[in-house]
C-alpha positions as CSV (number, residue, x, y, z in Angstrom):
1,X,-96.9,-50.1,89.6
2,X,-99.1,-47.1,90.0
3,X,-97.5,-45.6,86.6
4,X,-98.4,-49.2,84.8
5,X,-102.0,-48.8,85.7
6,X,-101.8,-45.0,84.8
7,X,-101.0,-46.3,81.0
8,X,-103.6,-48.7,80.7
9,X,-106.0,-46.4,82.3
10,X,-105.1,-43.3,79.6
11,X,-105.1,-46.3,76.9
12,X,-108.3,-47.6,77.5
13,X,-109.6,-42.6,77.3
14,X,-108.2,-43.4,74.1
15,X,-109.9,-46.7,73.3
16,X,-113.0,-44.6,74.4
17,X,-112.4,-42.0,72.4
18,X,-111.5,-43.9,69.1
19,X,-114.6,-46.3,69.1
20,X,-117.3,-43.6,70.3
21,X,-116.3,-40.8,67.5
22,X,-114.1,-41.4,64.8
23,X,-114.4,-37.6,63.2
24,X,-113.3,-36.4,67.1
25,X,-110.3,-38.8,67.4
26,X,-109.6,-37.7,63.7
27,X,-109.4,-34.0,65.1
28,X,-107.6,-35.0,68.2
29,X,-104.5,-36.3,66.0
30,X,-104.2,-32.9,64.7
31,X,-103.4,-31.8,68.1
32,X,-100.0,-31.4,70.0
33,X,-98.9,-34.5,71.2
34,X,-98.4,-32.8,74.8
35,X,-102.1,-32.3,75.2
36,X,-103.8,-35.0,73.0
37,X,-103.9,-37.5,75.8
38,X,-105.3,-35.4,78.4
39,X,-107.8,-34.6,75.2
40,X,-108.9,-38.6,75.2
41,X,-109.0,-38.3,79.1
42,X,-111.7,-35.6,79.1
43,X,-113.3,-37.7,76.5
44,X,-113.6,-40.3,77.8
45,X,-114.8,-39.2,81.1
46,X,-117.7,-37.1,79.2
47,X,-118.6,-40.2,76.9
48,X,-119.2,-42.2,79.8
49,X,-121.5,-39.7,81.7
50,X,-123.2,-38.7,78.8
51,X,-123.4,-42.7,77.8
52,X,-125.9,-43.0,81.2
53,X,-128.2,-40.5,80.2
54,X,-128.6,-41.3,76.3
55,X,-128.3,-45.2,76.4
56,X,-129.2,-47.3,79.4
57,X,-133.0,-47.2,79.0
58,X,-132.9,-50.8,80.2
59,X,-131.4,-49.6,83.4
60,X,-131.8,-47.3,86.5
61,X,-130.0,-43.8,85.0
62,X,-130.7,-41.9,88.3
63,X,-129.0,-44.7,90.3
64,X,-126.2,-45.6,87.9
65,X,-125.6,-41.6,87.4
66,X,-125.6,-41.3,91.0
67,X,-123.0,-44.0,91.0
68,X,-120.4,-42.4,88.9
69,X,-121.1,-39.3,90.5
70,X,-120.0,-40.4,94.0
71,X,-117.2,-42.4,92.5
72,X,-116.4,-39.0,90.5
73,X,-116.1,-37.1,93.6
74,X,-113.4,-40.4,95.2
75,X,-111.3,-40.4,92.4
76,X,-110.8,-36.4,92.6
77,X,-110.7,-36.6,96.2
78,X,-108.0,-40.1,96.0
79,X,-106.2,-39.4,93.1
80,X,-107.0,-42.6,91.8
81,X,-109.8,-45.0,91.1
82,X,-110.0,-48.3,89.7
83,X,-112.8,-47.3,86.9
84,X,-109.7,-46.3,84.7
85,X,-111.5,-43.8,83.2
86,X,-112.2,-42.0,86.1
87,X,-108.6,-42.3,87.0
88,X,-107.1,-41.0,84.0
89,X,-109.6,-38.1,84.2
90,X,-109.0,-36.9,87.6
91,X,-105.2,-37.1,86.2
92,X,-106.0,-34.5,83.4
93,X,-107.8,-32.6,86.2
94,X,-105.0,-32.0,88.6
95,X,-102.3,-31.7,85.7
96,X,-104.3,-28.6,84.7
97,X,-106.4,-27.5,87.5
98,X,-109.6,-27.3,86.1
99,X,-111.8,-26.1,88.3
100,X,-114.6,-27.9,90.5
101,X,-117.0,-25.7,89.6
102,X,-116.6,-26.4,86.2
103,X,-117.2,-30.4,86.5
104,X,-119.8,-30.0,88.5
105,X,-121.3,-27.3,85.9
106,X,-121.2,-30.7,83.5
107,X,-122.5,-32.9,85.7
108,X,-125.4,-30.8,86.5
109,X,-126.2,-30.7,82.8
110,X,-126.0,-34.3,82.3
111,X,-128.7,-34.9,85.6
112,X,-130.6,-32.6,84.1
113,X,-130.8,-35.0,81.0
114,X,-132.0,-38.0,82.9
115,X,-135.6,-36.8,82.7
């Protein structure tokens, strides 16, 4: 059942991707099919950080960004997570090995936003 949840969770990067930027998911078609979902995936995943910091002005940032950020770090650490975002991110992360150091690099920026 894993592999059914694995499809929603890449369906719903996509969903992500489509309804945030339709010139990007316009781009993205003119990539290789082999990549183009990992593409949404790392979409998705950025959308949704970067979604913290620029919209929820109603809300705590720091504490919701602190939020993902922990449940960043278990879905990396699991390979899997229930926000399917998260858990078709951390797929794209260990199909192609992208570095730690790099996410973390990202997520810096983004806390750096919040004020």
């Amino acid at each position: 059942m894993k592999a059914t949840f694995d499809i929603v969770s890449n369906l719903c990067s996509q969903k992500v991707t489509n309804a945030y930027s339709t010139s990007f998911s316009l781009a993205t078609k003119m990539l290789a099919p082999s990549i183009r979902q990992d593409i949404y995936n790392i979409y998705g995943f950025v959308r949704f950080a970067d979604e913290i910091v620029d919209s929820f002005h109603d809300y705590d940032k720091a504490v919701l960004f602190a939020r993902f950020e922990q449940s960043l770090e278990d879905a990396l650490t699991d390979k899997i997570h229930l926000n399917p975002i998260l858990n078709a991110f951390q797929h794209t992360v260990h199909k192609y090995n992208i570095q730690k150091s790099s996410i973390d690099a990202f997520m810096k920026s983004m806390r750096m936003d919040l004020t």
